[in-house]
N, CA and C atoms as a LAMMPS dump frame, in Angstrom:
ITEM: TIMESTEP
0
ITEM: NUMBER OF ATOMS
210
ITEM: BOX BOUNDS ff ff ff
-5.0000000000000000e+02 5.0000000000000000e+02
-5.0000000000000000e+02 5.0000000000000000e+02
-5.0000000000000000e+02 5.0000000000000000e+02
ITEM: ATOMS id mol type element x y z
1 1 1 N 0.818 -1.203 0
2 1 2 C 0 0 0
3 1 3 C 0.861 1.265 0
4 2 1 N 2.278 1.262 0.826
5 2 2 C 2.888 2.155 0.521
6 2 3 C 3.243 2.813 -0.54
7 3 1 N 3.963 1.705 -1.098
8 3 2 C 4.254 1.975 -2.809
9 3 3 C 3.199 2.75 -3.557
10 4 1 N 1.861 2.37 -3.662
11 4 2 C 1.007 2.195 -4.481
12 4 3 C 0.634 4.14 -4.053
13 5 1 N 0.545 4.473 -3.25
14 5 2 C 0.206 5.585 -2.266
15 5 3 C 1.661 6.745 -2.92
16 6 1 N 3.104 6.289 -2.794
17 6 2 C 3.999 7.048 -3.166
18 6 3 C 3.872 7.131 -4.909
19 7 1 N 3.663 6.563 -5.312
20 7 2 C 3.047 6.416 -7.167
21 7 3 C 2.346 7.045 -7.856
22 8 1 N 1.351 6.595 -6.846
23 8 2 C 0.388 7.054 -7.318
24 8 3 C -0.095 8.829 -6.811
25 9 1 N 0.379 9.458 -5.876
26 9 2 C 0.226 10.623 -5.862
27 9 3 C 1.726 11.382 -6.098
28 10 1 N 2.39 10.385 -6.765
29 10 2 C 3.852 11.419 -6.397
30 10 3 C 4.428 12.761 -7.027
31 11 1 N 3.251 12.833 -8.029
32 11 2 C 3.593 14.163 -8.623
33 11 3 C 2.943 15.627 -7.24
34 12 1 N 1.82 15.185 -6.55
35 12 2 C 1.458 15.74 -5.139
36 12 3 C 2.387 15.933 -4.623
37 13 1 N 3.28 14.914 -4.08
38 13 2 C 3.967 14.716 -2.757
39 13 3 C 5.701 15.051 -3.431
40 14 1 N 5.678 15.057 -4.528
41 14 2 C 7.353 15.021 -4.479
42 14 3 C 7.951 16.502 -3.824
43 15 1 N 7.477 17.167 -3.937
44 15 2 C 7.637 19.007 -3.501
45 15 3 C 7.582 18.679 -1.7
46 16 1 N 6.846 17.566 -1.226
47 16 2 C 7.204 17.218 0.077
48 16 3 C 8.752 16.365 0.7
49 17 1 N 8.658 15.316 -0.486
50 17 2 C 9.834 14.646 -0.533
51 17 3 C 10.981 15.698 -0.14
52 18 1 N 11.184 16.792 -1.664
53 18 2 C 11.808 17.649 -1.598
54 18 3 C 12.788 18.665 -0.068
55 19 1 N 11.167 18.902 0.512
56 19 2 C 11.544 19.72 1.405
57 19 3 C 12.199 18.478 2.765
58 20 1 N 11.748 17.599 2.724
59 20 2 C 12.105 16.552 3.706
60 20 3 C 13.382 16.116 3.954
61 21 1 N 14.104 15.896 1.99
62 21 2 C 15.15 15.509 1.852
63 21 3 C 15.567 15.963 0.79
64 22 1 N 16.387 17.372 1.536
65 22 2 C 16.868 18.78 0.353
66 22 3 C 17.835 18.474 -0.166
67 23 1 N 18.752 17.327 0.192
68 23 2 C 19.944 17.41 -0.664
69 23 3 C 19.626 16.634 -1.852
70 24 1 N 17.788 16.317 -2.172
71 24 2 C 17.579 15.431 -3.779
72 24 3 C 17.37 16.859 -4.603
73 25 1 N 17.72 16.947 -5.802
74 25 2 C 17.35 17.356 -6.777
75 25 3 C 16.464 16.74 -7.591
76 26 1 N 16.077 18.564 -8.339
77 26 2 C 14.714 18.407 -8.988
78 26 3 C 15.081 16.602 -10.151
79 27 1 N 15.904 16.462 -10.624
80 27 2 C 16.775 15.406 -11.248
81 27 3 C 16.357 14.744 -10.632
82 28 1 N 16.615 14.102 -9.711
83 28 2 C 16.682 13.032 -8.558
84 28 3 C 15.222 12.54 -8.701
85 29 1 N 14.286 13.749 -7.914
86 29 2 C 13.257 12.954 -8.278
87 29 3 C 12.376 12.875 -9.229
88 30 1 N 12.699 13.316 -10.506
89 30 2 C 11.936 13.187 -11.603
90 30 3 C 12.341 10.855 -11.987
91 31 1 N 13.521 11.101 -11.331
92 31 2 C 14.245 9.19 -11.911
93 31 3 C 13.725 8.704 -10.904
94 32 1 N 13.43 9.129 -9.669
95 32 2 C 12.435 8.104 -8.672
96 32 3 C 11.593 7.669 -9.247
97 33 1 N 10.663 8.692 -10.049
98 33 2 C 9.118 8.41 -10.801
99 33 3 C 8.37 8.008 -9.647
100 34 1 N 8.284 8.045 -8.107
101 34 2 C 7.499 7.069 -7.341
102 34 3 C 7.549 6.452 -6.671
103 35 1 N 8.783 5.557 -7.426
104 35 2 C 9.198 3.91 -7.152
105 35 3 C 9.931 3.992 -5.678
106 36 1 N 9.114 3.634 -4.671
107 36 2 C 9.795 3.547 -3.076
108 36 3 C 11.222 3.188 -3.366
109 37 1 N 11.69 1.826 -3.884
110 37 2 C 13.006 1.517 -3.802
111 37 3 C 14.476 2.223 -4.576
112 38 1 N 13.246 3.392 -5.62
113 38 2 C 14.639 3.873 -6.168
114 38 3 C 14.472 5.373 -4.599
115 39 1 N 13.648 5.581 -4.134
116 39 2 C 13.526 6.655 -3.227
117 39 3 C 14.862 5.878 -2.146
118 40 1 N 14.893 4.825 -1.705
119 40 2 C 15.574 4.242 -0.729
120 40 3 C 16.763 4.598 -1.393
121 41 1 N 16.851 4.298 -2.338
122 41 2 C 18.296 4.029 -2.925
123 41 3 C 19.322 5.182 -2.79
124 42 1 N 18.261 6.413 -3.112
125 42 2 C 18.702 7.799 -3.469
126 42 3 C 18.946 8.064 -1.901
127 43 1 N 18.368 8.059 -0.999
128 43 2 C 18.344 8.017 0.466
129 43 3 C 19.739 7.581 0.681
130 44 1 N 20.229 6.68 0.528
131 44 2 C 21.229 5.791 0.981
132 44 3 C 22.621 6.375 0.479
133 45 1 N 22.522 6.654 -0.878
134 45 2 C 23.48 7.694 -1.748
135 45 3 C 24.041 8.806 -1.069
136 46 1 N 22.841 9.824 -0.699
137 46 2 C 22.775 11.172 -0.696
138 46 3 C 23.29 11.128 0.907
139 47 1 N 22.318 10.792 1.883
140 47 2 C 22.569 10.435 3.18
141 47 3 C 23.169 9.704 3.968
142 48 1 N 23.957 8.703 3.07
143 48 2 C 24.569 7.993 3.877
144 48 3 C 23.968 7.033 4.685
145 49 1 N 22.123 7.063 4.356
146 49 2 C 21.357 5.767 5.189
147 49 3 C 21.815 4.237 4.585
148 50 1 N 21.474 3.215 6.089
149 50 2 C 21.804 2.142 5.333
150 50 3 C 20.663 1.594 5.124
151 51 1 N 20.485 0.553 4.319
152 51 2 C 19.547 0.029 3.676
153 51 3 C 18.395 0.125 4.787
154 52 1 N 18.049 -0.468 5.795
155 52 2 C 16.995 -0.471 7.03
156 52 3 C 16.921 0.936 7.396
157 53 1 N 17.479 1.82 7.508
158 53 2 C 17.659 3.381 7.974
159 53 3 C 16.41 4.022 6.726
160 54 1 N 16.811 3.411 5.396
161 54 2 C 16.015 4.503 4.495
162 54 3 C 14.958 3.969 3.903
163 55 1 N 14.623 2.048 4.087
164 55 2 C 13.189 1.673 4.317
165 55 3 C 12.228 2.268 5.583
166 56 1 N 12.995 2.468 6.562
167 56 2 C 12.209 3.252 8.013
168 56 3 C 12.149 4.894 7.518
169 57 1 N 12.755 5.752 7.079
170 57 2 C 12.419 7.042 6.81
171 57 3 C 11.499 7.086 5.424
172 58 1 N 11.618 6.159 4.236
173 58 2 C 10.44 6.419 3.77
174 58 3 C 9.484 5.821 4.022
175 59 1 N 8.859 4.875 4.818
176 59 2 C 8.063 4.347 5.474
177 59 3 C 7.377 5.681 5.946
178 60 1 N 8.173 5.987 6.924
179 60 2 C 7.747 7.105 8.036
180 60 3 C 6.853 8.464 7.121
181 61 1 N 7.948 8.426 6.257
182 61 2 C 7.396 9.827 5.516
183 61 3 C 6.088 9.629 4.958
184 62 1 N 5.821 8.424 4.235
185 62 2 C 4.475 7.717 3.512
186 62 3 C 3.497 7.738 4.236
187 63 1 N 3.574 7.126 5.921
188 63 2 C 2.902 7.309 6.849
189 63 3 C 2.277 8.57 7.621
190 64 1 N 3.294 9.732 7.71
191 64 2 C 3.01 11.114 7.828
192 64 3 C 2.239 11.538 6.991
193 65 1 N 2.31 11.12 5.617
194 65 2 C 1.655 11.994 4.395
195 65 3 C 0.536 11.389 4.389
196 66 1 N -0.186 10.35 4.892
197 66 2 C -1.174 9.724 4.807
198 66 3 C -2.022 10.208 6.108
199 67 1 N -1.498 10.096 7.084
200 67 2 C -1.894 11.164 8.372
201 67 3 C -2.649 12.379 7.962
202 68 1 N -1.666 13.053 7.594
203 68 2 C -1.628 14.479 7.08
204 68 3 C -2.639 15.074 6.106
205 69 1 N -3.153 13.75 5.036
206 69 2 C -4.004 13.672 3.618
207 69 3 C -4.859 12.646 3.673
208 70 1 N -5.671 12.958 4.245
209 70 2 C -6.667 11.78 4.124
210 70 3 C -7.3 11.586 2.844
């Protein structure tokens, strides 16, 4: 459901992504397109998260935005 939720609204939410995690460029996430695992990936790159670190922060973030947007 996560996935499907980051996909499917991510042209909404990427300007959130953005502000969340400033060191992505506009670049960056146009090649996410969505896709949770390229979001992890870029996470892991940029930040230095490790693999479990940047499944739990976009988790978290998916979860906030769903909070937040009913």
């Amino acid at each position: 459901m996560n996935e499907d939720i980051l996909k499917g609204k991510w042209m909404e939410i990427k300007g959130s992504v953005k502000e969340q995690w400033g060191k992505l460029t506009d670049d960056d996430l146009v090649e996410v397109e969505g896709i949770k695992e390229k979001l992890e990936g870029l996470l892991q790159v940029k930040y230095g998260y490790s693999k479990d670190k940047a499944q739990q922060e976009c988790s978290k973030f998916i979860n906030n935005y769903k909070k937040n947007n009913p």
